[in-house]
Every structure is written in structure tokens, then in C-alpha cells.
N, C-alpha and C positions, 0 to 999 in steps of 0.2 A: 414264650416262643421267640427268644433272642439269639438264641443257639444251631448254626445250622452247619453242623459239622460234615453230612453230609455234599452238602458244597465241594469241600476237597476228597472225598469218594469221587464224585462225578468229575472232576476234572482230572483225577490221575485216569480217572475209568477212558475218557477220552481221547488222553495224553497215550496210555496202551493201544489205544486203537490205532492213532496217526502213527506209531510205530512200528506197526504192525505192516500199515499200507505205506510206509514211506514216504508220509507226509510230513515226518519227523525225520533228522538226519541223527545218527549215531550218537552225537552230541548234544542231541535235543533241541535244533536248530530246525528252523522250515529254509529248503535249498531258494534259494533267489531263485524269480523269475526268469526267463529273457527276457528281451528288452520288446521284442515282438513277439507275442501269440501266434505264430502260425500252426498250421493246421497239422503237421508232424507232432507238432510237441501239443497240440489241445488232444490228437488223438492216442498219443501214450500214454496220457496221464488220464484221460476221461474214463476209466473202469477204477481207478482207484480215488479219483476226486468226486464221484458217483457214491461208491462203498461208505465214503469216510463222510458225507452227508447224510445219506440212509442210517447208518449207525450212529451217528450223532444226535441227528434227530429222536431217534428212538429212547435214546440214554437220556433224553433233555425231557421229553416229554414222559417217561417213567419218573423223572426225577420231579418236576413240576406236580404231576397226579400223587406222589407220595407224601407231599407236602400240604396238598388242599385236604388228604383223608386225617394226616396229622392234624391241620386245624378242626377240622370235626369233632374227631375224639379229643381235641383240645379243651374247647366249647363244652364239651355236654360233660365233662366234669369237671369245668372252670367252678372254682368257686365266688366269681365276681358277676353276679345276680343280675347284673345289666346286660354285661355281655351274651351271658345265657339268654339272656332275655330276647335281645335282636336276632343273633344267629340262629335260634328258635325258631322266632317272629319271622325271618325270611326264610328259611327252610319250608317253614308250614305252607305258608303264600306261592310253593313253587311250585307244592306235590299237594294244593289244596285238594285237584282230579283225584287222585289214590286217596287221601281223605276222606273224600263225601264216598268215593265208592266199598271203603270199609265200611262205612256206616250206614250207606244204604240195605249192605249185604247181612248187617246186624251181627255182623262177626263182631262187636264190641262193645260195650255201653259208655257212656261219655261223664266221667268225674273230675275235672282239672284241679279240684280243689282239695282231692284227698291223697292223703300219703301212702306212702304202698302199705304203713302200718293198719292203716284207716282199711286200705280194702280189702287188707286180709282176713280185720275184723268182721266187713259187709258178707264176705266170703263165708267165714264161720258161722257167722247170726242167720244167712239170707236162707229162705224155707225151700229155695231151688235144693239149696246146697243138702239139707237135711231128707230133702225127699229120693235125692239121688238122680236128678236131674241135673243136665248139662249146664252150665252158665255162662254167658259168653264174657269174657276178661275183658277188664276195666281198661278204660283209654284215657288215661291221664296222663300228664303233662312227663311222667319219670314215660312211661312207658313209649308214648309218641315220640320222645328224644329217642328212643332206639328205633324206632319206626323208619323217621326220615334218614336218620345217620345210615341205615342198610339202603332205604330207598337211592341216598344219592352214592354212595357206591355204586349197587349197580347199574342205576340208569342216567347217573351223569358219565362219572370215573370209564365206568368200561363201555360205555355206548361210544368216547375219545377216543380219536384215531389218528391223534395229528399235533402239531406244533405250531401253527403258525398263532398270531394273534387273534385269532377270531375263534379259533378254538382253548387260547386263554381263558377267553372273556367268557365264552359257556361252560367253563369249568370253575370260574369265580361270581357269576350272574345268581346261582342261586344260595351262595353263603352270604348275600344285601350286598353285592359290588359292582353297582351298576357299569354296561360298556365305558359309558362316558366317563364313568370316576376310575375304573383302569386303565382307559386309553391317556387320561389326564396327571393320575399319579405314577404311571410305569411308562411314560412316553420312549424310551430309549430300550426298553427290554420290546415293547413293543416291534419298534419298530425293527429293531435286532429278528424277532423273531419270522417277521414276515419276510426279511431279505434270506436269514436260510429257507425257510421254505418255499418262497421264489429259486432257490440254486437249487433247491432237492428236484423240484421241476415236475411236471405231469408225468414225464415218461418214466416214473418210478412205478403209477399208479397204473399202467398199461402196462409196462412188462410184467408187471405181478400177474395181473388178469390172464396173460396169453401162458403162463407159467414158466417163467424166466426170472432170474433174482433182479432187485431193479437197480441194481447198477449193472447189469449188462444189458440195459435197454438198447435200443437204436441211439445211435448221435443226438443228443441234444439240438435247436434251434442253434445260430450262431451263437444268437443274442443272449441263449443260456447257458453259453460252455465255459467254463473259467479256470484260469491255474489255481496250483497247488497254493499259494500264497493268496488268491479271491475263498475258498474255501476254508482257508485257516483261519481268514479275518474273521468271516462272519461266524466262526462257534465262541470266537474271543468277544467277540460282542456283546452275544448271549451271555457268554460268563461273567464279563465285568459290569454286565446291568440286571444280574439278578438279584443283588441287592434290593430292588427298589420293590418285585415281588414280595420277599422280606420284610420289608418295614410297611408295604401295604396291610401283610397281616397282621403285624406287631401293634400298628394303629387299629385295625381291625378288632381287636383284645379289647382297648381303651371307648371305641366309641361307637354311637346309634349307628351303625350304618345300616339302613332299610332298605330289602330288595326293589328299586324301581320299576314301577311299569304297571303295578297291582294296587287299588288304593286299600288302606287298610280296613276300608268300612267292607269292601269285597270279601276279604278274609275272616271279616266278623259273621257277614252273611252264609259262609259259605261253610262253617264251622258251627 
């Protein structure tokens, strides 16, 4: 996972966009500010410095969600038996709830230790199977890897509706990476991430609701309105510190990291 060619996807994808709303000059320049913000020029510019953070946002956090399902299906046919191991090991610990409640509903029986060749065999021998009675399919370790792999698509990935840092963190929290080891090892995409999402601003999420696109919300607070040149900074931000996303997972490959917050004698319990 060293390769992220996708990178340059999303920055031409965004680069089309500010050309689109002229937040790009013909020459692929962003126009200098004025020297003063006054309220003329905050309110010509605020339906298209609105646009080009709504749509930014959205290209950032498609792109970010694309990359965590990547590391998924990375994982569960790594052939490096440790890795599998933890990203397993924290996956399990996060959907322990749908766990126990497969097994309470006996939609499965529990064999970690057999191969699928093993249960096909248990399958052919078992006197269910010969009598023509139903059996409920084995929950083994091959099979529970596709369990959580669907489980956190759709109840992490698409339950995400957002970009800022805290919605990072609950899209990395259950592949073992704790808040505090991504707010520690990605500090600047972090923080990158919170100040667009402070520019996208509440009044995205109210003009939606009232059924208006949300960049033609109401005016912003003062304290939120910013030029063409405050909106272009902060997608540059994101872009030049998504690297560090990157090499969190790259290390993520390499090492124990176990989901915080769950001891793993819980997970023993509860399995």
C-alpha cells in the first residue's frame, strides 16, 4: 500500500472544479486578494467560495472513504499473518454487538480452527447434511473476515457524512487506530481538515434541510466568510498533508496496532 495514484485523480478532480467556479484564473493562477475584505467583494464571491468548499469537501471525503475500504480488502488477503492478525483482532472488538447477536440467533456455528477445506468435509460427513436438514454455515476465521469487511462498509463507510477530523478518526478507530494515535501521527492533515470544515460552515447543513443547494445558504457569520485565496489555502493544506494519512496506513501493514478502548480479555469474553 505505497502507491497512491489516486492522489493526482483528486487534485486534477478539484483543480476542474475551481475552474469551473473561477477560483482558478485561465492560467491556473488563484486572482489575488484585495487588500481589504469588504463586504462588496465577500458578497460576490460567497456563492462560489461556498460551491468550491461543499464540493471539495465531498471529493476529499470520497477520496479518504475509498482508501480506508482499500486498506480492508488490503488486510483480509495480506499474506503477512500478523497484520491479518490485528486488523482482524480490531475489526472483531468493534462489531463484537453483531457478533454475539449472530450467534445468539444460531445463524452459525463457531470453528476458528478449520479451513474451509475442513468444513466442507464436516458438511459432507455431518448426518444434518445426509438427512436433508438445514445447517447453519460455519463461522470461521476465512468466513468472519468477510463478515466485518461488509459490516464496516456499511456501518462505518456509509453511516460518514463528513470531512472534518473527528469524522477521520471514526473511520480509522475501527481498523486498531486509536483517536489519539491519529490525532498524533497525522497532526497537520488533522488539523488541515478541521479548518475546511470550519469554512464549509453550518449553513451548508441548514440550507440543505430548508431545500436549497448549500452554497446558496444565507450569508455566513462575518467571522466565516473568506476570500477566494482563504478557500484555496485550505484544500492546499489537505492536499500537501495527505501524505501522512499514507504512511499511517503503510505502518498500519507493518505493526500491532490494537483497537483502543476494549480490553482484549472483553473480546475473549464476548466471542
Amino acid at each position: 500500500m505505497t502507491s497512491w495514484p489516486q492522489h493526482d485523480v483528486l487534485n486534477d478532480t478539484i483543480e476542474s472544479i475551481a475552474y469551473e467556479l473561477s477560483i482558478l484564473t485561465s492560467e491556473g493562477v488563484v486572482p489575488a486578494d484585495p487588500e481589504e475584505l469588504t463586504d462588496p467583494y465577500l458578497e460576490e464571491v460567497r456563492i462560489r467560495v461556498r460551491a468550491f468548499l461543499v464540493l471539495c469537501s465531498s471529493e476529499i471525503e470520497e477520496f479518504v472513504e475509498s482508501h480506508c475500504l482499500d486498506y480492508v480488502a488490503y488486510w483480509a488477503q495480506a499474506k503477512n499473518g500478523r497484520m491479518q492478525h490485528h486488523c482482524f483482532h480490531a475489526l472483531t472488538i468493534y462489531f463484537r454487538n453483531n457478533i454475539s447477536n449472530l450467534l445468539e440467533k444460531q445463524d452459525s456455528f463457531v470453528d476458528f480452527y478449520a479451513t474451509p477445506e475442513q468444513v466442507r468435509r464436516m458438511k459432507a460427513n455431518d448426518k444434518k447434511s445426509s438427512s436433508g436438514e438445514n445447517e447453519s454455515p460455519a463461522l470461521n476465521k476465512v468466513t468472519l473476515i468477510s463478515k466485518v469487511s461488509v459490516w464496516y462498509r456499511d456501518n462505518v463507510v456509509r453511516a460518514s457524512h463528513g470531512v472534518s477530523d473527528s469524522d477521520l478518526c471514526r473511520l480509522l478507530e475501527p481498523l486498531g487506530f486509536s483517536k489519539g494515535l491519529v490525532r498524533e501521527e497525522c497532526p497537520t492533515l488533522v488539523a488541515a481538515l478541521s479548518s475546511l470544515a470550519a469554512g464549509r460552515g453550518e449553513a451548508a447543513h441548514r440550507s440543505t434541510r430548508a431545500g436549497k443547494y448549500p452554497f446558496e445558504s444565507l450569508p455566513s457569520p462575518v467571522h466565516q466568510q473568506m476570500s477566494i485565496g482563504d478557500a484555496w489555502a485550505r484544500w492546499l493544506s489537505v492536499r500537501d498533508s495527505l501524505y501522512e494519512l499514507q504512511d499511517l496506513l503503510d505502518r498500519g501493514s507493518q505493526s500491532a496496532l490494537v483497537y483502543q478502548g476494549v480490553r482484549v480479555a472483553e473480546s475473549g469474553a464476548q466471542l
